[in-house]
N, C-alpha and C positions, 0 to 999 in steps of 0.2 A: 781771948780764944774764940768768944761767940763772933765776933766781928771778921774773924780768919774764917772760922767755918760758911760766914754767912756769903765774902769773897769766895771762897772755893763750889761754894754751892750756886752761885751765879755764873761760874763760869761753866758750870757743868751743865746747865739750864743753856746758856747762849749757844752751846755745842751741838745741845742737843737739837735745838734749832737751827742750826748750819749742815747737819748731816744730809737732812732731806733736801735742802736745797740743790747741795751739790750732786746729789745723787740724781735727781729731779737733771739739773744740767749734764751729770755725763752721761744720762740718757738720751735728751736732746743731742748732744753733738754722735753719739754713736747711730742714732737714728738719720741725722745730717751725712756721717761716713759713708752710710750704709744705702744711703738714696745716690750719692755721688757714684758709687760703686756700681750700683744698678744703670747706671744715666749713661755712664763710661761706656759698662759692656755693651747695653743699646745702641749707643754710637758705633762702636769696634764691632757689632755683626751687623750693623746698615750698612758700612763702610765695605766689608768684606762681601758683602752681596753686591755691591755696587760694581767691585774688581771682579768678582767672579763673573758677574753678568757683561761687564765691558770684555773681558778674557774670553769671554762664547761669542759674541759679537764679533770678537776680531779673527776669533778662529773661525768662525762662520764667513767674513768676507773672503778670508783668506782660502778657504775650500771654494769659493763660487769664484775665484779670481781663478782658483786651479783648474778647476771647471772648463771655466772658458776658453783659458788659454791652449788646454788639452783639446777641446773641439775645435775651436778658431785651425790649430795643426793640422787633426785629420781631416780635416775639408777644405786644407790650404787649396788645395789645386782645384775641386770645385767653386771657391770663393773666388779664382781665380778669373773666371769667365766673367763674371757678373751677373749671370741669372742666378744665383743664389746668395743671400746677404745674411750675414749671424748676430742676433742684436737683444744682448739680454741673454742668452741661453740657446735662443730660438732662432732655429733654422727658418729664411723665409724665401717661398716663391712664388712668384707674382703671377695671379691667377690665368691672365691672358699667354703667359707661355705656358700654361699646361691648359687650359680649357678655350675654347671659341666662348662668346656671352651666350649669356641664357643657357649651358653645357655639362654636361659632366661624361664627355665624350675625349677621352685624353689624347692630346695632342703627339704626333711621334718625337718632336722635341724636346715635349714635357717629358715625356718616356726616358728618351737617352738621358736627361736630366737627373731622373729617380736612377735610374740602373747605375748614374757615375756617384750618386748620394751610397749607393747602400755597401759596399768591400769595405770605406773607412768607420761608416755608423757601425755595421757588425764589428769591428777591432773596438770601438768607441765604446758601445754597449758592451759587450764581451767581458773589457776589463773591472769595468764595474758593476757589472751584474745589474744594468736597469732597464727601461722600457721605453719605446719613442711613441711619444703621443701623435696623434695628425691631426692636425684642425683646421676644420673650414670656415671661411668668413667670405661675406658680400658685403657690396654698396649697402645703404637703403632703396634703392628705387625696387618697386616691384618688379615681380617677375611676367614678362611679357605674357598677353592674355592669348596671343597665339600659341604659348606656349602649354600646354595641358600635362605634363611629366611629373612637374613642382606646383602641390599649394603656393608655397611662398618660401623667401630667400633661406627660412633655417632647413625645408627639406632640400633645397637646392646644394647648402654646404655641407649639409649630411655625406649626400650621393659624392658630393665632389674628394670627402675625405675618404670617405670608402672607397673610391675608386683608387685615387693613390697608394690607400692603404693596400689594395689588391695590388696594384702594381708595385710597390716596393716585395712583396709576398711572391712571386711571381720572378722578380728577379734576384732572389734567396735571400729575403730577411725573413725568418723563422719568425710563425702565425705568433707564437707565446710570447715575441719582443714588440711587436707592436700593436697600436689597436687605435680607434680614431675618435672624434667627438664635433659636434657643430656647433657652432655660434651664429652664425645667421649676420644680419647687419648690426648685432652686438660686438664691442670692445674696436672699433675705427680707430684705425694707429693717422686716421687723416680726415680732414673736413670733404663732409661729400658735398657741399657747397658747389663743386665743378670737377669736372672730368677728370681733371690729374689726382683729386685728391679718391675719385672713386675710384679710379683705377688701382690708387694703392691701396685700397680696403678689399677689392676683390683677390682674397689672398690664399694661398695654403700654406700652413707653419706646421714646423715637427720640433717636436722636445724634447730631450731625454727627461726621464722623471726615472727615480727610486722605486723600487719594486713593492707590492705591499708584503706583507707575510703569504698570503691567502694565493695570490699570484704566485711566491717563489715556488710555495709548498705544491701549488699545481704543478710544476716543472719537474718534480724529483721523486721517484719510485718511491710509493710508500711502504714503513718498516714491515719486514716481514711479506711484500708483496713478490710473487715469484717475477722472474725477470724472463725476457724472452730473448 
């Protein structure tokens, strides 16, 4: 009987040493689960950011394709001539049909040019509610020292956009859609290396662009404001 007790009492000893062990292990492997689980989900919202952000990219291209294609329409017929080219968004025309050098004295060509630009940019603007930039740009070469009008080439694109700006205004595009901005012999779509390439830098572009808040809210009678 001591020798049964003494059997029973070892095995109850070895057990008892086995307990923690395993315990000790289905800790480890539920710690092991529990890191896999975490590592997963990490993956599954990188993953789902990756698609969301490619899905805004592609909705993104697909708005500037519509974009385009919507302007490329309304100016079929001025694209038509050739004195105005669409490239990216931006409307462009080449500064010697609307100015003489060294000028911001607008050409009557330039003129009928802007007057045939602004019936489709109004419908253009109109539907989406935004604003057409004007911008001017030059060569690099200085501005002629017989000339005294312009410091130097950015007051020069100043005047040039301004003036356009006036004459688009003038032949009825509403002051609150457009507005202008200079560049100077900054952002050259061409090497001014020679003549052909400064002749394509001497330029005026117009852009639609998106309205901000502060801009739309200037447009629209404020609440409670009496009406006339």
């Amino acid at each position: 009987m001591l020798g049964l007790d003494d059997r029973h009492g070892d095995d109850a000893e070895h057990a008892e040493h086995q307990a923690p062990v395993w315990a000790a292990f289905g800790d480890l492997m539920a710690g092991l689960v529990g890191a896999f689980v975490l590592i997963l989900v990490g993956v599954l919202v990188v993953q789902m950011d990756l698609v969301n952000s490619l899905q805004a990219e592609v909705r993104k291209r697909e708005q500037e394709e519509q974009r385009r294609m919507a302007l490329e329409k309304a100016l079929a017929i001025p694209l038509q001539s050739g004195r105005v080219t669409l490239n990216n968004g931006r409307i462009g025309i080449s500064g010697s049909v609307l100015f003489a050098l060294n000028s911001d004295e607008l050409r009557p060509e330039g003129r009928q040019i802007l007057k045939s630009l602004v019936p489709p940019l109004l419908v253009y603007l109109g539907e989406r509610d935004e604003m057409l930039m004007v911008s001017g740009f030059t060569d690099d070469r200085p501005v002629h020292a017989s000339n005294q009008r312009f410091a130097d080439n950015l007051e020069l694109s100043a005047q040039r956009a301004l003036t356009v700006t006036r004459a688009l205004i003038q032949e009825g595009m509403p002051p609150q859609r457009v507005f202008s901005a200079a560049f100077g012999a900054e952002q050259p779509v061409a090497s001014n290396a020679d003549e052909s390439g400064r002749a394509l830098n001497r330029r005026v572009e117009m852009a639609p662009v998106p309205r901000t808040p502060a801009s739309s809210a200037a447009t629209k009678p404020a609440s409670g404001a009496p009406r006339e």
